[in-house]
N, C-alpha and C positions, 0 to 999 in steps of 0.2 A: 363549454363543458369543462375544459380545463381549470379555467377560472373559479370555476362554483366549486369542482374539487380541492382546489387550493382553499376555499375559502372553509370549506367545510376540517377538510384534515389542518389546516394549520395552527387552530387552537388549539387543540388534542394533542400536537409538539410542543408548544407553547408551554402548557400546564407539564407535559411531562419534563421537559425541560428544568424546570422550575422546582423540582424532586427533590428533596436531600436523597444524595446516595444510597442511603439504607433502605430506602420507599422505594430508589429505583430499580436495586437487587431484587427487590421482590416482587416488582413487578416484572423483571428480567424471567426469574423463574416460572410468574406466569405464561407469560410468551413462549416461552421454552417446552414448557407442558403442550399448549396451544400448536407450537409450530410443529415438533418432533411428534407427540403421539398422535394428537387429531388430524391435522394436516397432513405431515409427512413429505414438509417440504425437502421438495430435493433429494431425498432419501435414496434413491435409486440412486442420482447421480455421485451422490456421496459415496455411494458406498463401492459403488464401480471404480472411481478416483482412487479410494483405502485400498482396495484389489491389487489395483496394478501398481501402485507407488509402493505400499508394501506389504508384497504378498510373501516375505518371509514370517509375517506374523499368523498367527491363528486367527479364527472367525472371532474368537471370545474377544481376543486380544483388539481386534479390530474393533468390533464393536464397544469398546470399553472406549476408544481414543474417539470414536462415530459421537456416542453420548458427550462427551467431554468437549466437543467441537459443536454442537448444538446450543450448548450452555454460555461458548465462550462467544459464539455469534450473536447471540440474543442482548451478551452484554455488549459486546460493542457497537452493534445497531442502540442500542440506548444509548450508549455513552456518547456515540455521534448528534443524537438529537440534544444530549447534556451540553455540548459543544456551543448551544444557541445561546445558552445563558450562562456558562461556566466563566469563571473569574480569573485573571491568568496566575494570580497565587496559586488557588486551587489545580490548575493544568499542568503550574509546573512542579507542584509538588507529587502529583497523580503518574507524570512524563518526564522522567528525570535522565540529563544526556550523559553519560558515566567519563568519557570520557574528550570532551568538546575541544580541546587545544590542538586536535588533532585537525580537525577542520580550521580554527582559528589561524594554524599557521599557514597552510593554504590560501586564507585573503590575502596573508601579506605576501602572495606571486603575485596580485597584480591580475589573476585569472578569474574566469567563470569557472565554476563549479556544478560537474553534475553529479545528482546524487542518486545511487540505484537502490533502491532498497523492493518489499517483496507483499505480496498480499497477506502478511502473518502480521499475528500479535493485534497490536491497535495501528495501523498503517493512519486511519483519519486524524490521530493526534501527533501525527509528527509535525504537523502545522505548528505548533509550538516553537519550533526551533526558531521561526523567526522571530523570536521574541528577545533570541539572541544574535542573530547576525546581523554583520553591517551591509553585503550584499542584501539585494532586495532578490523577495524568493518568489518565484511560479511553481505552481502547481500543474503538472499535467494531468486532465481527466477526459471521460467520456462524458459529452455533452449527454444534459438531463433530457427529455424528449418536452414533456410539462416545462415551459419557458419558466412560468411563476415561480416553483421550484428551484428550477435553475440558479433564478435569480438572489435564490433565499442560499441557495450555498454559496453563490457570489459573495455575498454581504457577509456571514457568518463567517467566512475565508480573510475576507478584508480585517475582521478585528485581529485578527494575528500578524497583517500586514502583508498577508500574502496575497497573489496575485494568481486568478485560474486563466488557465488557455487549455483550447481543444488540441485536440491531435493536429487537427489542418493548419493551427492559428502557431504551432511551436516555431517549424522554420522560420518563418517569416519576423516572429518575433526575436527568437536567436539572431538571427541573421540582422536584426536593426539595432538589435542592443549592443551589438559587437562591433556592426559601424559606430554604433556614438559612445563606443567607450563603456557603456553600462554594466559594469560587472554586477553580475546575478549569481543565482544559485536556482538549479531547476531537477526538479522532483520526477523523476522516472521510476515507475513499478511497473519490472520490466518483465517480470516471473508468468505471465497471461499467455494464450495464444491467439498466436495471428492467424488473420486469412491464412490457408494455405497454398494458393496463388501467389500471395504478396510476399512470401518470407524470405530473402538472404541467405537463412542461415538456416540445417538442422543440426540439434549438438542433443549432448546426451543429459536427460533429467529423468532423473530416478529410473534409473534401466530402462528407458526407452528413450527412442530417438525423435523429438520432437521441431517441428517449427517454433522459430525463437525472435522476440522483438532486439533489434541489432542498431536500432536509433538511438539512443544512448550512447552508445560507444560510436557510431558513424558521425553525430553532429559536435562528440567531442573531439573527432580526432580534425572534422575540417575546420571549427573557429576555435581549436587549442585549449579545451578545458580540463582542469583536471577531473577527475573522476574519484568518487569514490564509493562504498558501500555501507548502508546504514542496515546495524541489526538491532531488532526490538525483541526483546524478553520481558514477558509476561512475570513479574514478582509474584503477585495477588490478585486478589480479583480487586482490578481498577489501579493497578496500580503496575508500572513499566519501567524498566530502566534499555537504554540505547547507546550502544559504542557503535563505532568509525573506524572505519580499517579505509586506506589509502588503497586506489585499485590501479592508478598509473598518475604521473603529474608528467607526463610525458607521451599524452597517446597515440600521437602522430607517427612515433616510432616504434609500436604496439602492431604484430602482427595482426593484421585483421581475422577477428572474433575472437581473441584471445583474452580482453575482457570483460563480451560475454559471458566465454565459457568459465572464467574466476567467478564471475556475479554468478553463473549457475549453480557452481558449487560450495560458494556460502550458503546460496537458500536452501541448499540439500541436506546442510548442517545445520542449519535452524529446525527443519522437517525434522529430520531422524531426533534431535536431541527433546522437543516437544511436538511432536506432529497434530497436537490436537486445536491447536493455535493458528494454522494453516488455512488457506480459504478454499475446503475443497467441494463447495456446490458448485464453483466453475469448471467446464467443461474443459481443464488442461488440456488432459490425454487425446482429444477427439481426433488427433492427425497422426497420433506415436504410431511409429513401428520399431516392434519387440526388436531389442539387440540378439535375442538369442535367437 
């Protein structure tokens, strides 16, 4: 059954793939219509997430940012399927890194490089960046359930020259790249919630006290990596620019959770400054407890 799905949805990618931009906005819009008024995907949880992250706004006010976050998801669900046949002229003039020397000198430590960046913006085209480094880059993601799938974002990853691992596969792979010298760069989005059995850490995101992923920061401070924080700003529609702020080159000697909790409050400054860019059909909050 998997198979026949794949078989059936995968032309349907295929051809929208294959879009010029302007087709694809409009068809964005469609979806948008489809998703938000007839469906009503998520909508509850959307709008529970705008509540409590920021309930110093108005109902209006909120729902102005709610609409605007419907619009901006529709595009980047497209723009990821655009990813299948997109050109890397075209990705890097679409995904532009403002200010990349900052990382650059970072290779010349001689280090692995982790990068934290956050569910905003267009997170799927920062794959791009490998198209500039000389470390070789992993991606960390949630395995697909659908293998065929899977495999199709395998392959689409590979043309960037990146490399995917699941969560189980990270260690193991840090840990061999580090015996044989392999300096990499590895991609944590770290902004989600964990089990709340499994967490480490709770620290404070958007006034509440939440479970926080702390593996970033724990497997850079045992195989020595620096660390840093990548933000994405949405210009236009389809169009991104991305700086690099350094978060320790030194983490070993980084009190533990400390940065975390700097990666927490970059992504709280992305939030406030455009919250509507934000990936809020996931269920952050479901473990917070109110600071007040």
């Amino acid at each position: 059954m998997k198979y026949i799905i794949y078989l059936i949805v995968y032309p349907i990618l295929w051809c929208i793939s294959m879009l010029p931009f302007r087709l694809l906005y409009w068809l964005s819009d469609f979806v948008n219509l489809l998703l938000y008024r007839v469906i009503g995907y998520r909508k509850k949880t959307v709008r529970e997430n705008l509540s409590l992250a920021l309930p110093h706004l108005s109902n209006k006010e909120r729902l102005i940012i709610e609409k605007k976050f419907y619009r901006h998801l529709c595009d980047m669900f497209l723009e990821m399927i655009k990813t299948m046949n997109i050109s890397k002229e075209e990705i890097c003039k679409r995904y532009v890194f403002k200010n990349y020397e900052i990382y650059s000198e970072l290779e010349k430590q001689d280090k692995s490089v982790a990068l934290m960046c956050a569910h905003y913006a267009s997170y799927e085209w920062v794959v791009s960046m490998n198209y500039y480094t000389k470390f070789k880059g992993y991606g960390i993601y949630k395995q697909i359930k659908n293998p065929y799938f899977d495999k199709l974002v395998h392959k689409i990853r590979s043309k960037f020259n990146a490399t995917l691992i699941t969560t189980k596969e990270t260690i193991p792979t840090i840990a061999a790249n580090c015996k044989n010298k392999n300096l990499s760069i590895y991609g944590f989005a770290s902004d989600q919630s964990p089990k709340e059995n499994s967490a480490y850490h709770w620290a404070s995101f958007m006034g509440h006290e939440v479970p926080v992923h702390t593996g970033a920061e724990m497997l850079s401070k045992k195989y020595d990596m620096n660390v840093i924080f990548l933000k994405t700003k949405k210009v236009k529609r389809g169009y991104y620019e991305a700086t690099m702020e350094v978060l320790s080159e030194n983490a070993k000697d980084v009190p533990n959770y400390e940065i975390t909790d700097q990666f927490l409050k970059l992504v709280e400054q992305q939030i406030h400054e455009a919250p509507e860019y934000y990936l809020w059909t996931h269920k952050r909050w479901k473990h917070a407890k109110s600071k007040n």
